[in-house]
MARZA-57524 format. One record per residue: residue number from 0; y, z, x negated of N, C-alpha, C in turn. Coordinates in nm, 2 decimals, padded with zeros to 4 digits, m for minus. Atoms other than C-alpha are relative to their C-alpha. Layout:
! residues N
NUM,Y,Z,X,Y,Z,X,Y,Z,X
...
//
This chain:
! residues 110
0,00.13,00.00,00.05,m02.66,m01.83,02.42,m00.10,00.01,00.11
1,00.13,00.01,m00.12,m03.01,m01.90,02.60,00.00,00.18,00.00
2,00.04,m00.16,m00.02,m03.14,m01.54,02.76,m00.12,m00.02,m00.02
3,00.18,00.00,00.05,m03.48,m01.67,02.67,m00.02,m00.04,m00.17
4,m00.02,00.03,00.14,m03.35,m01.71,02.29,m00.12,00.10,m00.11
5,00.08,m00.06,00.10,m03.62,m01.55,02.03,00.09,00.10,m00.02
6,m00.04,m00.07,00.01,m03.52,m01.21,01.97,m00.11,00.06,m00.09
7,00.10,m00.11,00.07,m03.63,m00.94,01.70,00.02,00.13,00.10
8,m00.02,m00.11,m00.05,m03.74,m00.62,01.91,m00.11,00.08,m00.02
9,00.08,m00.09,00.02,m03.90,m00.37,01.73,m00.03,00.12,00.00
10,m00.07,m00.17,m00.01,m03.74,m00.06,01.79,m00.04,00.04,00.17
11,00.01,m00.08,m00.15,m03.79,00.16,02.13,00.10,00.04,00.06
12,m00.14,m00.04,m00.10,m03.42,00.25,02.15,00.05,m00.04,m00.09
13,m00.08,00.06,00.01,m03.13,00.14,02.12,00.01,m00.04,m00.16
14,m00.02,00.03,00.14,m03.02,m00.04,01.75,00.15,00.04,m00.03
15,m00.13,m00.02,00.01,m02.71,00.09,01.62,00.07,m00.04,m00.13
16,m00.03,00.04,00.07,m02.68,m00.08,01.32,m00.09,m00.12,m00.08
17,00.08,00.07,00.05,m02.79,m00.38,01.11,00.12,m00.07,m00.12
18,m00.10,00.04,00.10,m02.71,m00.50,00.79,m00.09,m00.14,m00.08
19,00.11,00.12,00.13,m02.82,m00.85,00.56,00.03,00.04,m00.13
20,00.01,m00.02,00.13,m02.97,m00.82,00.23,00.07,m00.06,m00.07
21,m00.12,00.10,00.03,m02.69,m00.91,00.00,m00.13,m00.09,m00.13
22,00.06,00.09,00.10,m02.96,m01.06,m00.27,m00.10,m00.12,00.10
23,00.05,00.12,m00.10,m03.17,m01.23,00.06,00.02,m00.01,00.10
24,m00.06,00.04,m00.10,m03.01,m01.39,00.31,m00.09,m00.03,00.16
25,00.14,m00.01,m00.13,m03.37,m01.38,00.55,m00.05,00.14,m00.01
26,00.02,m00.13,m00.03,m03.37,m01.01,00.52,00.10,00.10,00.07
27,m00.08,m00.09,m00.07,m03.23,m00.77,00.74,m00.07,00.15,00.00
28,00.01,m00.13,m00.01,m03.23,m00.39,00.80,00.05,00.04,00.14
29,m00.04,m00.06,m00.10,m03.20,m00.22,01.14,00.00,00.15,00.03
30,m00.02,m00.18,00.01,m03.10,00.19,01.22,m00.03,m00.02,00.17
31,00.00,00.00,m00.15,m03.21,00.28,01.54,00.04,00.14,00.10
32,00.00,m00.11,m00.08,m03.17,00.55,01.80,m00.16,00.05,00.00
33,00.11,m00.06,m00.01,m03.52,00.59,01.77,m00.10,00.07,m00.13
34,00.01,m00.04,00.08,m03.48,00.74,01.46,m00.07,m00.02,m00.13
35,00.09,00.07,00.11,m03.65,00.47,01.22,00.10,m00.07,m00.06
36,m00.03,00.10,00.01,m03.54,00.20,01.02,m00.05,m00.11,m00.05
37,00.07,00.06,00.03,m03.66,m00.09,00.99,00.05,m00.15,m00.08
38,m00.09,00.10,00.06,m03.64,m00.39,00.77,m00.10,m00.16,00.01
39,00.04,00.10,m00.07,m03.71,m00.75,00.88,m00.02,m00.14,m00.06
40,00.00,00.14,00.11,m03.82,m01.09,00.69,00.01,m00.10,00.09
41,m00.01,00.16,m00.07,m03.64,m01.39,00.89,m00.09,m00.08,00.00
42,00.09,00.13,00.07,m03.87,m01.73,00.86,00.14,m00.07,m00.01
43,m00.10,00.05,00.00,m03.67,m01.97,00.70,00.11,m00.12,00.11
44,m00.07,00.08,m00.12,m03.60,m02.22,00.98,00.03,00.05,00.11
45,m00.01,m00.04,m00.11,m03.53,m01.96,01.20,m00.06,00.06,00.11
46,00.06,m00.06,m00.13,m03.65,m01.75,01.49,m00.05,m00.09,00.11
47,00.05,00.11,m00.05,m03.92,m01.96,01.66,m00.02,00.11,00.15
48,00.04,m00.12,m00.10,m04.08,m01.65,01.93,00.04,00.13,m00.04
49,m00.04,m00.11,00.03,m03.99,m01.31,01.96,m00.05,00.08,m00.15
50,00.05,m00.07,00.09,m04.02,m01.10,01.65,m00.02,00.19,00.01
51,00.00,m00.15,00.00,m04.16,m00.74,01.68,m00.08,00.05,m00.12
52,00.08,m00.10,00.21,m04.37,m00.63,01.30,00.14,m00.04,m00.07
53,m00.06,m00.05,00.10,m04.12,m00.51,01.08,m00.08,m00.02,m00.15
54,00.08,00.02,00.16,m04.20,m00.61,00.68,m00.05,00.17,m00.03
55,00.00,m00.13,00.02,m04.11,m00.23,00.68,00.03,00.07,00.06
56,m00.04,m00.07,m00.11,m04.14,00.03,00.91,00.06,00.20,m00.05
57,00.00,m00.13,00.06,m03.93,00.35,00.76,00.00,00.12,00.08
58,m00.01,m00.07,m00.03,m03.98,00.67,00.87,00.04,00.14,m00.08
59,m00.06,m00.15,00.12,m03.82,01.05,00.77,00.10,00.05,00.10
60,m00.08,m00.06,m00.09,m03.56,01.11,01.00,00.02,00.08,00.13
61,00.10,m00.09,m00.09,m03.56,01.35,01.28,00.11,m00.02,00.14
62,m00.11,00.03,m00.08,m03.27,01.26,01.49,00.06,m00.18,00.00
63,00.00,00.18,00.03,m03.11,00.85,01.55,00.04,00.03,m00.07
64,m00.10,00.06,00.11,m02.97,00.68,01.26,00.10,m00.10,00.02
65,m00.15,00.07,m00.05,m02.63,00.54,01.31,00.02,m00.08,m00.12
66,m00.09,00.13,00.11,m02.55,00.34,00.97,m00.14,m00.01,m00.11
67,00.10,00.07,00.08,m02.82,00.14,00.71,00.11,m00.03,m00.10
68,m00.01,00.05,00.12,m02.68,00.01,00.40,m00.09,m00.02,m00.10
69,00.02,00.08,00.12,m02.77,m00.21,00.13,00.03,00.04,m00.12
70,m00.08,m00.06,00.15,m02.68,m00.10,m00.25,00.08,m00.11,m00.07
71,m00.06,00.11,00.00,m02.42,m00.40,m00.34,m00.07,m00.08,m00.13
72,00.06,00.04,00.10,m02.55,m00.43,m00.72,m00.17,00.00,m00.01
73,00.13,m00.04,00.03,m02.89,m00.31,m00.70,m00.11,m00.04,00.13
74,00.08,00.09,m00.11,m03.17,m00.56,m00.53,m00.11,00.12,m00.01
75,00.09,m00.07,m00.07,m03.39,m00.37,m00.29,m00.02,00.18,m00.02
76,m00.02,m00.12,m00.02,m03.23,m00.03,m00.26,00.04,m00.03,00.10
77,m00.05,m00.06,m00.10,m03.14,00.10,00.07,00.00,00.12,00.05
78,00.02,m00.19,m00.08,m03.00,00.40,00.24,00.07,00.02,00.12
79,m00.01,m00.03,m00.10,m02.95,00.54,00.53,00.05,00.15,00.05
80,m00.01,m00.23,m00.10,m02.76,00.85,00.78,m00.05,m00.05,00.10
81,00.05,m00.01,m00.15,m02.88,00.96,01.04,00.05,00.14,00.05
82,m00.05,m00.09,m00.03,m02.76,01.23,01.27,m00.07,00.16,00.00
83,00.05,m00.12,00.04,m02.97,01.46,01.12,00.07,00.09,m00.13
84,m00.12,m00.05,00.09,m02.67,01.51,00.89,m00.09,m00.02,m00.15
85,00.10,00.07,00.05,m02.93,01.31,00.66,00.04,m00.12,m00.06
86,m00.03,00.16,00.04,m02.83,01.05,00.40,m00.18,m00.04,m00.08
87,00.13,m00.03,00.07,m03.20,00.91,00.27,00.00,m00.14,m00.07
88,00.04,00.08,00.09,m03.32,00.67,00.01,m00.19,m00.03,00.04
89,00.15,00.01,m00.02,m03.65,00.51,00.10,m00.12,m00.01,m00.11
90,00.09,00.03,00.14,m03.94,00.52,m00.16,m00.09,m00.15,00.05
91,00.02,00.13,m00.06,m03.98,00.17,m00.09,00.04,m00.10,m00.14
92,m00.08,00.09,00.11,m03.93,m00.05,m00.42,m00.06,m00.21,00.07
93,00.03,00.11,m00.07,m04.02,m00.45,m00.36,m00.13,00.01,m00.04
94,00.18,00.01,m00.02,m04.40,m00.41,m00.44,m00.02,00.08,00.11
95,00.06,m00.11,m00.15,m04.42,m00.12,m00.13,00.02,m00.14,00.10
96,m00.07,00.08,m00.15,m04.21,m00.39,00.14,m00.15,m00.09,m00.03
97,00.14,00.08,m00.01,m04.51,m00.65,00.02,m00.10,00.03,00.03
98,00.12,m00.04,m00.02,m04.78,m00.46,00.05,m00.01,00.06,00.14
99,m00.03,m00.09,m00.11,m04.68,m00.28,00.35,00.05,m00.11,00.13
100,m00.05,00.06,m00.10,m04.58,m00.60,00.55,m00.16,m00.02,00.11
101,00.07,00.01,m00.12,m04.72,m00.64,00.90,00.01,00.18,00.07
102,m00.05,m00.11,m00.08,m04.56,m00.30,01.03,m00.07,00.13,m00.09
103,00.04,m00.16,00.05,m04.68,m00.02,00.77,00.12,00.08,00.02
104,m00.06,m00.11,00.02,m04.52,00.29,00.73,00.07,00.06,m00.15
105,00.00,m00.06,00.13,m04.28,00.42,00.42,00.06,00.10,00.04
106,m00.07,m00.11,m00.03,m04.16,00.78,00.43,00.15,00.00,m00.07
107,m00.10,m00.05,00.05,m03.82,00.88,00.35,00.00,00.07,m00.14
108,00.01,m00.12,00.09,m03.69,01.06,00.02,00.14,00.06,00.01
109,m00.17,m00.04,m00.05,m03.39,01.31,00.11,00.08,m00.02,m00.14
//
């Protein structure tokens, strides 16, 4: 792969997990060391320049988060641990990710 390849980098430390939305195949979810997670709207033809705004930028956690998941039946649930010994549910339904795209903020709900 080119080293000048378009990359998503929106996190401040390390990513330690990333998962695709199983209902959209141009959404993703990333867990970071920097204790967020964030969730990412592909374009469909692909990563043209780097990507750094998140559709959704979550916050709640107080320590990194090591694992993201998806809910396999249920479009636009996700949750998350983190090493705050913290499994959370975001209050995020799909009207918040819309309205909130271009890097807002949604809080956690433990």
């Amino acid at each position: 792969m080119d080293l000048n390849h378009p990359r998503i980098c929106g996190h401040t430390a390390a990513v330690l997990d990333i998962k695709f939305c199983p209902f959209n195949e141009y959404v993703i979810a990333s867990a970071s060391e920097d204790a967020t997670v964030k969730v990412w709207e592909l374009p469909e033809g692909g990563l043209k320049d780097n990507m750094d705004e998140p559709v959704v930028n979550l916050v709640g956690h107080q320590r990194r988060v090591g694992i993201v998941e998806w809910h396999p039946t249920a479009e636009n649930l996700l949750f998350s641990a983190g090493f705050d010994y913290m499994v959370r549910q975001p209050l995020a339904t799909k009207q918040t990710i819309e309205r909130e795209k271009g890097g807002g903020k949604v809080l956690f709900e433990p």
